[in-house]
N, C-alpha and C positions, 0 to 999 in steps of 0.2 A: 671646413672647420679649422683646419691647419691654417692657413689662411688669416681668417678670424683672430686666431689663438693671436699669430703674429703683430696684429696691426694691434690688437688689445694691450699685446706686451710693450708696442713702443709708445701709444700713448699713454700707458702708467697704468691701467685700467685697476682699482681692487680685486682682489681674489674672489669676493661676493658678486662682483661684477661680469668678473669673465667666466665663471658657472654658471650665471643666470642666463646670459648668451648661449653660451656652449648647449645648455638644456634645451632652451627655446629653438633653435636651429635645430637641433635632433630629434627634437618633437616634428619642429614642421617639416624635416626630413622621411620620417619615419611615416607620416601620415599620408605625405606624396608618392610615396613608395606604394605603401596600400592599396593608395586612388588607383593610382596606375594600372597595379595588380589585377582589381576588380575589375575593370576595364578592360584590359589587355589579357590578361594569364588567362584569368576565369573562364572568358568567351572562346580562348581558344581549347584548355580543356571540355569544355560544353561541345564544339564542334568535334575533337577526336572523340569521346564519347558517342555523340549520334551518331559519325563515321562508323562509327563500329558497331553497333544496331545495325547499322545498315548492311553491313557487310553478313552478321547473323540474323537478317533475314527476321528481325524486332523495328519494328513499323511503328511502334506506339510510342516511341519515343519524342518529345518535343522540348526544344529550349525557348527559355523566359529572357525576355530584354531585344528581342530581334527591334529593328527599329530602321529606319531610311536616314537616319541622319548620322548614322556615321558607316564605316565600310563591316567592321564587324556583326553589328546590330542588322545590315543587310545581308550577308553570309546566312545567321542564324534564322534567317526568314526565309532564304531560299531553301536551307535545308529543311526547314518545319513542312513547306509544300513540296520538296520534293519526297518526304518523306509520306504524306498524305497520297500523294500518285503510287508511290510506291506501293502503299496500303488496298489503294484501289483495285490497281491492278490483280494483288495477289487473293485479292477478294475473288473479282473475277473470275480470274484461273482455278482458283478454287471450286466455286460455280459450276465452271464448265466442266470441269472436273467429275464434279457430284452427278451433272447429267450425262454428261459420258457413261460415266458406271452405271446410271439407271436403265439408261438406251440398252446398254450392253446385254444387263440382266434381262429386260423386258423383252425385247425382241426374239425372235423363233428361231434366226438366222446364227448358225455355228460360226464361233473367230475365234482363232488361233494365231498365236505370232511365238515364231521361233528365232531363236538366238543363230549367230553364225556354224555352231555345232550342231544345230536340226533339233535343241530343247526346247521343249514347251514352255515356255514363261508368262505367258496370256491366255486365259480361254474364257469365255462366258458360259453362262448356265446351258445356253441350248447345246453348246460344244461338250459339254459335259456328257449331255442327258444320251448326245449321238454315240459319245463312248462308252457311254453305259456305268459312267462312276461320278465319284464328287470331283469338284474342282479340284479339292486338296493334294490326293490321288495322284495326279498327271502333271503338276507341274516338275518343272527337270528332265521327265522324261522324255526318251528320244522321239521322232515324229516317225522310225520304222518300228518302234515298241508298239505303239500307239495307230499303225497302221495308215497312218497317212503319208508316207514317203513317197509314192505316187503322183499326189498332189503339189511334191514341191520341186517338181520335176516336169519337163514337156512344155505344155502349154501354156500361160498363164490365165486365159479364159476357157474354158470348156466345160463340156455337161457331160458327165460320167455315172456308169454305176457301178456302184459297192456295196459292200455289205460289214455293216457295224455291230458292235458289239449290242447296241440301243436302237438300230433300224435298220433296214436295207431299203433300196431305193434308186430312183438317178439322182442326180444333185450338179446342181451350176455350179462350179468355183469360181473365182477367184483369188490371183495370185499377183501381192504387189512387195514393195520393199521400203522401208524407211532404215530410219537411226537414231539411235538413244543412246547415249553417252560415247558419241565417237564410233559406235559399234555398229554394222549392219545389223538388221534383221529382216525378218520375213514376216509378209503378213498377209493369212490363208481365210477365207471366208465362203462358207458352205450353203447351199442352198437347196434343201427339197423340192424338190421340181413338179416328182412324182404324184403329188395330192395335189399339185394345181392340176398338172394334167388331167387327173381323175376328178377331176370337179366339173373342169371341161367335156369330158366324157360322159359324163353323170347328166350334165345338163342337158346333153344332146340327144342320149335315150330319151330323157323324160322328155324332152319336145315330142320325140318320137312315139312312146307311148302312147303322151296325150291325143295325138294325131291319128294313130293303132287305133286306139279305146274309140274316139268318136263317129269313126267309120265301121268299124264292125260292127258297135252297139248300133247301129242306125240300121245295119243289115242283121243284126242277129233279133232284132224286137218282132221286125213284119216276118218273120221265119217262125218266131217264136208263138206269134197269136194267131198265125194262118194253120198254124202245126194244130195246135188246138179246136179251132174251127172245124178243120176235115173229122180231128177224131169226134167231135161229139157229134157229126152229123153222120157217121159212121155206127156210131152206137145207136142211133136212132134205126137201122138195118135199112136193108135196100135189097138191088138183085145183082147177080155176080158175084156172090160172097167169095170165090176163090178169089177173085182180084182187089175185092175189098179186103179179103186180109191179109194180101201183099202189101195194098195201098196200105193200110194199117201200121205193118210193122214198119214198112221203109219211114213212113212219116215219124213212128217211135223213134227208131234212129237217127231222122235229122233233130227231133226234140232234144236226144240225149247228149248229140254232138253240139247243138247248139249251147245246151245247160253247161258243156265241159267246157267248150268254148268262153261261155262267161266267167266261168268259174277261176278258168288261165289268164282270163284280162282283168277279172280280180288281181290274181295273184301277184302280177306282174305291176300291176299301178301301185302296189307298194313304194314300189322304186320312190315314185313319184310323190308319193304322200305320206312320206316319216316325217314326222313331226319332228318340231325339235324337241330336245329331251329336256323334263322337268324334274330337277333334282332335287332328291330326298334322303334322307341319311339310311343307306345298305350298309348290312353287314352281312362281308363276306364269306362268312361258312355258311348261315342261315340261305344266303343265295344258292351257292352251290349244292349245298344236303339236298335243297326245295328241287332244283332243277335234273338232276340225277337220280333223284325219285320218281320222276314222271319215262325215262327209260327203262320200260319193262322187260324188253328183248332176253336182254342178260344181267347180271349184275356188274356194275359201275364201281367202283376202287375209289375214296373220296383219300389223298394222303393228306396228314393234318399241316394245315400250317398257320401261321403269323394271326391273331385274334387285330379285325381289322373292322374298322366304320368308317364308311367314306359317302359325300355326299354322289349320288347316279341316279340314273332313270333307272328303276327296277325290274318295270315292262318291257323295257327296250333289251337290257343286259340279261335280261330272262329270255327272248327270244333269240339275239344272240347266241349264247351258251347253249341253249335247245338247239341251234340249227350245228353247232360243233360236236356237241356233244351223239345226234345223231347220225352225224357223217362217221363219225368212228364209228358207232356201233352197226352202221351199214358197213362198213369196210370190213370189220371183224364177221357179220353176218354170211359175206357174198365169201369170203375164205373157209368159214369152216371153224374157225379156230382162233383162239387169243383172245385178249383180254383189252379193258379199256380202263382208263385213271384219268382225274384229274386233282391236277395239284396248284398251290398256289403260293405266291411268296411274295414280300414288299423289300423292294431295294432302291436307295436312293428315294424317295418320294413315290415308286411308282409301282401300282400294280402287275404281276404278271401271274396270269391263269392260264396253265400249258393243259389241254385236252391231247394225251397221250395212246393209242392204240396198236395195234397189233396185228394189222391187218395188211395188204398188197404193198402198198404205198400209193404213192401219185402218178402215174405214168408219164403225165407230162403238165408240167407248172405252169405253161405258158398262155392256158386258158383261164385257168382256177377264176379269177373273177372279171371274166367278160360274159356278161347281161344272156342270159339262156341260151349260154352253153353247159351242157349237162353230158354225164356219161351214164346217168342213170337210165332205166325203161319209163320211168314213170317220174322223174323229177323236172323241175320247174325251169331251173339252172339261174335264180336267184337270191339262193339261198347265203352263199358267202357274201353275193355283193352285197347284200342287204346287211349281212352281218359286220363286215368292215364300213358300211357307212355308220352304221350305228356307233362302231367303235370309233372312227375318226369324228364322228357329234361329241364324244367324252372327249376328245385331243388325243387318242390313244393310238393304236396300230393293230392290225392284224395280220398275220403272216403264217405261211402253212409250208412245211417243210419236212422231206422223209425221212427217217428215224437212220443209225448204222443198223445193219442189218435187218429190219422188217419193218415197218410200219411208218405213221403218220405223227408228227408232233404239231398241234395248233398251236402259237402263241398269242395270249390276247393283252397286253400291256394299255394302261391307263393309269395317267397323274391323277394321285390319292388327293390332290389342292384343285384340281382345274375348276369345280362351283363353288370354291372359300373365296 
């Protein structure tokens, strides 16, 4: 424009002249500038903007004007799709994410991962239930609070037994390691072992029974109708009657050994034929009043607790409770003395009905539920396993352990949700 001004001034230009110039130039100056601007400026703040989405992890961002024919216009089109991968992705992760935690929640299997200090920072629902509290509970805390320091030591595979606040048992671990934010950690993973094995073991009687039951029954029927035979042909009289009323009684005796006989291969095919359990809405004092009243022996101590509806077999958790609630009152029976209770509480989701007495104790735990073994004179020695199978049909546990000082404590714990 200087320029302009000059050559205006030596060809004489008028004053009205060299305005009209001067104007027109700073117009098309001015508008050139602009173009530019929108061109140039604009696409480049459009790109530091999306950069910066980018950077806070704002995916939905997208610029207008991307285009192949010139190099800006193709910038803004590479970031529009890399900004869409980017979106993808964090979809995904997100995803996997979502079914991580469901896996975690769903499954049976205790996980635990602890920080380079032995704190708890991770555990799933099963990991909870094994300590016997809520999630909320346990995180921060140490892994020797919490009773598993143990397990973050030695081996990194092995099967061990413990005893939790929420079970006892063996259990497989596993012991591996990752990193999260730069940081080691630990990552513990628990497994009851114990109920497969007793599944295993469950199954292998019942083969066994089934096997028992169809031979005996095969030999106790022609014992049975041949018993009967002699006697009515007996009662018709004859000669010899001293010998016939030997023959007599001895034949009663095998009739009555054979009737008891059935009557134990009854007892025992239990095993084998509990049904699964049909669930209906029990409530819990109603249950216990019911069943506490059918022990006559002595009186029974109900202490009150927690007013509770839960869906269970009734039938099933009625003979259960019957066969606990009777072994104390035989324990307190064969002593002489003492008393029996049962109390009951909900904690965490989960029932626990403790059958409490007053009696010897246990002598020795290591039989308690292997299939007819008994220390009774006249017992079956089915009674508990039947009763913990019942309870592991709810998802629950049973466990039997002697008091300090005198007696027996049953524990019977079942998830109040396991048929919701």
């Amino acid at each position: 424009m200087l320029v302009l001004l000059f050559v205006l001034w030596q060809i004489g230009a008028s004053p009205k002249v060299v305005v009209t110039v001067l104007l027109f130039v700073a117009g098309a100056w001015l508008w050139t500038g602009f173009a530019v601007r929108e061109r140039v400026v604009r696409p480049l703040q459009t790109i530091a903007n999306m950069v910066a989405g980018l950077r806070e992890e704002d995916f939905s961002l997208r610029a207008r004007g991307g285009s192949t024919r010139d190099d800006l216009g193709l910038a803004l089109l590479e970031l529009n799709a890399l900004g869409e991968t980017l979106r993808q992705q964090r979809l995904g992760a997100l995803e996997a994410t979502a079914l991580l935690r469901r896996v975690m929640v769903e499954i049976d299997v205790a996980v635990f991962a602890f920080d380079e200090q032995a704190r708890l920072r991770l555990v799933n629902r099963a990991g909870a239930q094994l300590l016997g509290t809520s999630p909320d509970r346990l995180q921060g805390r140490l892994a020797e609070e919490l009773g598993l320091a143990p397990f973050l030591v030695g081996e990194a595979v092995a099967v061990r037994e413990h005893i939790f606040a929420g079970r006892a048992g063996r259990f497989g671990m596993r012991r591996s390691s990752f990193r999260q934010g730069g940081r080691r950690h630990t990552l513990l993973v628990l497994a009851d072992v114990s109920r497969a094995l007793r599944e295993e073991e469950r199954q292998a009687w019942q083969r066994l029974i089934r096997v028992l039951g169809h031979e005996i029954n095969n030999s106790l029927a022609p014992i049975k109708s041949v018993t009967q035979s002699l006697q009515d042909r007996l009662a018709r009289g004859g000669p010899e009657a001293a010998m016939s009323a030997d023959l007599g009684s001895g034949l009663e005796l095998i009739g009555a050994r054979a009737e008891a006989l059935s009557r134990f291969m009854g007892a025992y095919a239990k095993l084998a034929r509990l049904p699964l359990p049909r669930p209906a809405p029990l409530d819990v004092e109603a249950w216990v009043h019911r069943v506490v009243a059918l022990e006559t022996r002595l009186p029974v101590e109900v202490l009150p607790g927690e007013p509770l509806t839960f869906n269970a077999d009734g039938d099933q958790l009625d003979q259960l409770l019957i066969n606990l609630v009777r072994n104390a009152a035989d324990a307190v029976t064969e002593k002489g003395r003492g008393a029996v209770s049962v109390a009951w509480s909900v904690e965490d989701g989960q029932l626990r009905v403790r059958v409490l007495d007053e009696g010897p104790g246990i002598p020795s735990t290591g039989n308690l539920f292997v299939p007819f073994f008994t220390t009774k004179r006249n017992g079956s020695g089915i009674g508990l396993v039947l009763s913990r199978q019942i309870a592991e049909a709810h998802g629950g546990t049973l466990t039997l352990a002697n008091r300090e000082g005198a007696g027996c404590e049953a524990l019977l714990t079942i998830p109040t949700n396991f048929f919701t």
